[in-house]
C-alpha positions as CSV (number, residue, x, y, z in Angstrom):
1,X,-7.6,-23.2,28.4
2,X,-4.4,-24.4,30.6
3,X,-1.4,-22.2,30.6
4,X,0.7,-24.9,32.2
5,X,0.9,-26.8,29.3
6,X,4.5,-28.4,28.8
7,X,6.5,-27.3,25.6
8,X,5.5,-30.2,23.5
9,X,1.8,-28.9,23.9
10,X,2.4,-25.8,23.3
11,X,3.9,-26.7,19.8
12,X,0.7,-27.6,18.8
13,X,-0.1,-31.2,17.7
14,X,2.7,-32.8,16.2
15,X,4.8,-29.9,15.0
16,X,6.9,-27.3,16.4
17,X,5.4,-23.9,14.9
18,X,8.1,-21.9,16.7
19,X,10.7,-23.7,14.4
20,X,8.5,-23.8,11.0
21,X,6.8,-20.3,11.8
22,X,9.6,-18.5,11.1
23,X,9.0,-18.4,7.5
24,X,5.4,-19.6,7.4
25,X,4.3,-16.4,6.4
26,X,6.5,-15.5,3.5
27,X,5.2,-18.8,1.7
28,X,1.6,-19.2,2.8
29,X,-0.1,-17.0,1.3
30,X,-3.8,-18.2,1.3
31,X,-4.8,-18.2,-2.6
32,X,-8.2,-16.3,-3.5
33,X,-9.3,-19.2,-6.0
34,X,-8.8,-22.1,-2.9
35,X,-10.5,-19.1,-0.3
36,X,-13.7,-19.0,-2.9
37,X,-14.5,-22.4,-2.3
38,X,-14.3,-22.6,0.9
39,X,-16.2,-19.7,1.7
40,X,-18.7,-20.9,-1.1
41,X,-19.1,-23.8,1.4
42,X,-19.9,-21.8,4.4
43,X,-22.8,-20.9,2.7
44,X,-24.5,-17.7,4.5
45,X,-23.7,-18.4,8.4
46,X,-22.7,-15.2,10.0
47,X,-20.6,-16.6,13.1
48,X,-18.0,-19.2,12.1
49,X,-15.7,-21.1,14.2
50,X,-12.1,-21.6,12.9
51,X,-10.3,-24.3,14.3
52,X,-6.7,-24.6,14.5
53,X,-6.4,-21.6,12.8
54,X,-3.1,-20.9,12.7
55,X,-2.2,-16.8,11.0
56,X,-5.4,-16.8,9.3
57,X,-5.4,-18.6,6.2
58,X,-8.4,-18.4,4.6
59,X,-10.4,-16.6,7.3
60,X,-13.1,-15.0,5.3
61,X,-13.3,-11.3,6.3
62,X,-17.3,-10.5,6.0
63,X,-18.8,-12.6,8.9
64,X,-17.8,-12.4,12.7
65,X,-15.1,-15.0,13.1
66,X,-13.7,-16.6,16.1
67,X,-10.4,-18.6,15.8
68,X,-8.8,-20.9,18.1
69,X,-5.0,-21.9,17.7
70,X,-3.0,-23.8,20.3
71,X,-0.1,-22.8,19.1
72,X,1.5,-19.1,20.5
73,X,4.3,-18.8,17.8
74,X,1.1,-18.7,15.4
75,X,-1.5,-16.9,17.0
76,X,1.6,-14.0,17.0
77,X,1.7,-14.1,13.5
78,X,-2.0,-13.5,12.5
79,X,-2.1,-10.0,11.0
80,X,-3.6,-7.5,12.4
81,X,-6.5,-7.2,10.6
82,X,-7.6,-10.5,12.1
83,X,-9.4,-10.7,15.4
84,X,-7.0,-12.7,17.8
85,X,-7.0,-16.1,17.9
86,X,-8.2,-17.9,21.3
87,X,-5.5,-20.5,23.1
88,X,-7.8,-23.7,22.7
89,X,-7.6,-26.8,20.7
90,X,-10.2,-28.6,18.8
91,X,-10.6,-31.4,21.6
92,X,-11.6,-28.8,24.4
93,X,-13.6,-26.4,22.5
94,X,-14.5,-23.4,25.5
95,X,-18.1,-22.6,24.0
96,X,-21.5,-23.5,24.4
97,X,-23.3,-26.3,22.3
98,X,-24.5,-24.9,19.0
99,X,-23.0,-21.1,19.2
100,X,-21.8,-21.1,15.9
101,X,-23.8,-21.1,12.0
102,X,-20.3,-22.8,10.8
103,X,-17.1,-24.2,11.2
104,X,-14.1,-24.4,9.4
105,X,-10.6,-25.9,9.3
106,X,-7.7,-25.9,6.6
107,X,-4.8,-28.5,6.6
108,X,-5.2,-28.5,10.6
109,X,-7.5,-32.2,11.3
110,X,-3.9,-34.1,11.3
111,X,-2.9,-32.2,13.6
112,X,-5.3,-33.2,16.3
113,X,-4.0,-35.4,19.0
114,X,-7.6,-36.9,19.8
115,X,-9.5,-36.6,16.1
116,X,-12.4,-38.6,17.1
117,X,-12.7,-36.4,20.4
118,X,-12.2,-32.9,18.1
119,X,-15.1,-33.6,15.8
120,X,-17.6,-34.8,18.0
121,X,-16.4,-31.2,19.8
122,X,-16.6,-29.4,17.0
123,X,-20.3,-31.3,15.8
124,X,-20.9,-30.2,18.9
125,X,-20.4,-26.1,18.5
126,X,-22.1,-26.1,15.3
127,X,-25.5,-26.2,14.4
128,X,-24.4,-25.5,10.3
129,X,-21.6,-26.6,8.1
130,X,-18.5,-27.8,9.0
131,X,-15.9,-27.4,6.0
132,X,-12.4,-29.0,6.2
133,X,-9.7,-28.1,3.5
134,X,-7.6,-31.5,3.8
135,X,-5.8,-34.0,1.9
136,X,-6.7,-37.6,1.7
137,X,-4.0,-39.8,2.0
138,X,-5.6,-42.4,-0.3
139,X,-4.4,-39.8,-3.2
140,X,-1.0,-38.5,-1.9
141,X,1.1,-40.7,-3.7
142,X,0.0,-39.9,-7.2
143,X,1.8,-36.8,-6.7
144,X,5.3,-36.8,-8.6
145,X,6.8,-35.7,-5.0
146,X,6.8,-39.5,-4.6
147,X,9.2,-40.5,-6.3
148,X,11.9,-38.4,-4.8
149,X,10.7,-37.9,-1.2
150,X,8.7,-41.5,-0.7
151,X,9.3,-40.8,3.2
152,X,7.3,-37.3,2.5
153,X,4.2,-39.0,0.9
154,X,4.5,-41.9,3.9
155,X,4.5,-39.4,6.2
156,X,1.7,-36.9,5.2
157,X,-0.4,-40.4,4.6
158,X,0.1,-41.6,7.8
159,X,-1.0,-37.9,9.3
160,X,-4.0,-37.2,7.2
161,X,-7.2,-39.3,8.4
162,X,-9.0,-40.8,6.0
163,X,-12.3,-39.2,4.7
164,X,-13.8,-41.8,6.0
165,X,-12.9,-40.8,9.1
166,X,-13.9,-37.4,9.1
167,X,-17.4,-38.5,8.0
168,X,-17.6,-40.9,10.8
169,X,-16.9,-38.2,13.7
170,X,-18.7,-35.5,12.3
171,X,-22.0,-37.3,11.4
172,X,-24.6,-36.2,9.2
173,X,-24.2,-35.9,5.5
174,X,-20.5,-35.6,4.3
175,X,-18.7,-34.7,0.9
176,X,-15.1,-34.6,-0.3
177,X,-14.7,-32.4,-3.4
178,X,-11.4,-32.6,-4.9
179,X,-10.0,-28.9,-5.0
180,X,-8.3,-27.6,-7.9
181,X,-5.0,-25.8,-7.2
182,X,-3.6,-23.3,-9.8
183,X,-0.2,-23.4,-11.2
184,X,0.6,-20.3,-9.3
185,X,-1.2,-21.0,-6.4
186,X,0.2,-18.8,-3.6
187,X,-0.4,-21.1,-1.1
188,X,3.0,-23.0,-0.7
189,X,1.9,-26.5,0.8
190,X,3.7,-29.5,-1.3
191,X,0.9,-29.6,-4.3
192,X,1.0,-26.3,-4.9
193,X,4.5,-26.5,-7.0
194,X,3.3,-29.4,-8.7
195,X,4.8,-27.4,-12.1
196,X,7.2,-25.4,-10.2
197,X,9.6,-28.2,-9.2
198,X,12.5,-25.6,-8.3
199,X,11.2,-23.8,-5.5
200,X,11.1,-27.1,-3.8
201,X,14.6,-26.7,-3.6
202,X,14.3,-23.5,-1.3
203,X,14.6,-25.1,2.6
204,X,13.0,-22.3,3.2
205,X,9.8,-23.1,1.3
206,X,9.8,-26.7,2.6
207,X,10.2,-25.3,6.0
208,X,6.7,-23.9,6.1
209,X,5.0,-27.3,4.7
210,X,5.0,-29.2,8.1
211,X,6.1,-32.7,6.8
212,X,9.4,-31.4,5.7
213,X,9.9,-31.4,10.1
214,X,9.9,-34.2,10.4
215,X,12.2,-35.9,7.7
216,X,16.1,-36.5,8.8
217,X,19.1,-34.6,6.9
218,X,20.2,-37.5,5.4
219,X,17.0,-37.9,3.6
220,X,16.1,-33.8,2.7
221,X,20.2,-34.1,0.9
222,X,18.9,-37.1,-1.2
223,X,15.9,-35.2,-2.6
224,X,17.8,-32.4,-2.8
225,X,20.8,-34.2,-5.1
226,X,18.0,-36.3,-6.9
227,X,15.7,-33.7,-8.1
228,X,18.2,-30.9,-8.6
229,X,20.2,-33.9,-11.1
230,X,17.0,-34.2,-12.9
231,X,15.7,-30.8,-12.9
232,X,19.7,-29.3,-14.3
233,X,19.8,-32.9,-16.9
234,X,15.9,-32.4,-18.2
235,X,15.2,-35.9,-16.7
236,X,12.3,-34.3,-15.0
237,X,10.6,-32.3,-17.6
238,X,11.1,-35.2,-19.9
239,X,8.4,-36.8,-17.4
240,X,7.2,-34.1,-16.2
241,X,7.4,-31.3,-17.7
242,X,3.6,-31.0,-18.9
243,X,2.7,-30.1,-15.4
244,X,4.6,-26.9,-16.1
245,X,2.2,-25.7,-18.5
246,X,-1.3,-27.2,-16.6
247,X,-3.4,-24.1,-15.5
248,X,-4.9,-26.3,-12.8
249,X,-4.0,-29.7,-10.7
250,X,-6.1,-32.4,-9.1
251,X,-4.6,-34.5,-6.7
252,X,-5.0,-35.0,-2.9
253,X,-6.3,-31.6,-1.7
254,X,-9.9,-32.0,-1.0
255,X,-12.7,-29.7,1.0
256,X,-14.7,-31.8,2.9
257,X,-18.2,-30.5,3.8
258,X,-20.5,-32.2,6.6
259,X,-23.9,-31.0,7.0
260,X,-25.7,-31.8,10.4
């Protein structure tokens, strides 16, 4: 791929990885229960693509795996273990047609600055299954997060493409299963503390969900004054406070599986 690309390329898509990739690592932990399904989904191809793979997340380990990531502050922080990840983006794909049984993708499609021009690249690669772990934004704002950080839900909504979408560019038959995520799901995207409002509160832990880059100060200090006041008063467990005790949560994650 290019190495003259200008900075805001380099950041990959929309974000800037080397600002949020500083603590990525600590709080993404890929969960086994999430990894099952996708892998489930791969079914038994032995060469998978994985696009916009960032450090790894849910790279299965028992098949030959070739990752692209356009971002360098992320392909540094895959762990060793991992094969390295190739400089390329799902738009400009550097393989032949059909080289790969699979493909895969978790919470990277709204990152893509050309979606209808990744898909029909990635279609294009892969002769099997392509499995993306997303969100649809038709479901994002049933999530309690939405009532005290509306421009987080706008946001993620206006990111994610719609299934639709997806099914469009990719062809074929395509599904969207909703995806259960545990109350102590190590993976710390914003659903994932859906009964563990507190750690929320940890800039840290927002820092390595991507749509926390892109809200202003003034707005990350109002969530943080609203939902600490409700969380030290009780006002959020008095409406929320089931979700504390729910082993498992539906609500926008989704795996989306097109078969050619």
């Amino acid at each position: 791929m290019n190495s003259h690309r200008s900075p805001a390329e380099q950041s990959a898509g929309d974000v800037d990885y080397a600002v949020i990739g500083r603590t990525y690592r600590n709080f993404r932990v890929p969960d086994p229960r999430i990894a099952a399904q996708v892998h489930a989904a791969l079914g038994d191809a032995r060469i998978v693509l994985n696009i916009g793979a960032g450090a790894g997340s849910y790279e299965p380990t028992d098949r030959e795996v070739i990752a692209v990531e356009p971002s360098a502050e992320m392909r540094a922080r895959r762990p060793p273990e991992l094969s390295a990840a190739i400089d390329a983006c799902a738009e400009d794909l550097p393989f032949p047609d059909r080289f790969f049984d699979a493909a895969m993708g978790t919470l990277t499609v709204h990152q893509w600055r050309d979606l209808p021009r990744g898909l029909s690249e990635v279609r294009r690669v892969t002769r099997g299954p392509v499995v993306f772990l997303t969100c649809d934004p038709l479901l994002l704002s049933q999530y309690w997060l939405n009532e005290y950080a509306p421009e987080i839900i706008a946001t993620e909504a206006s990111r994610f493409p719609p299934i639709a979408a997806l099914a469009a560019g990719l062809g074929g038959s395509t599904s969207a299963t909703p995806v259960p995520i545990p109350l102590d799901c190590t993976d710390g995207f914003n659903d994932a503390y859906y009964g563990r409002p507190e750690l929320l509160l940890d800039p840290d832990a927002r820092l390595a969900c991507s749509s926390w880059s892109f809200l202003a100060p003034a707005a990350v200090a109002r969530f943080e004054e609203h939902l600490g006041r409700d969380l030290k008063t009780g006002a959020w467990d008095a409406r929320y406070g089931g979700l504390r005790r729910q082993e498992f949560y539906l609500g926008a994650l989704v795996l989306v599986v097109s078969t050619a």
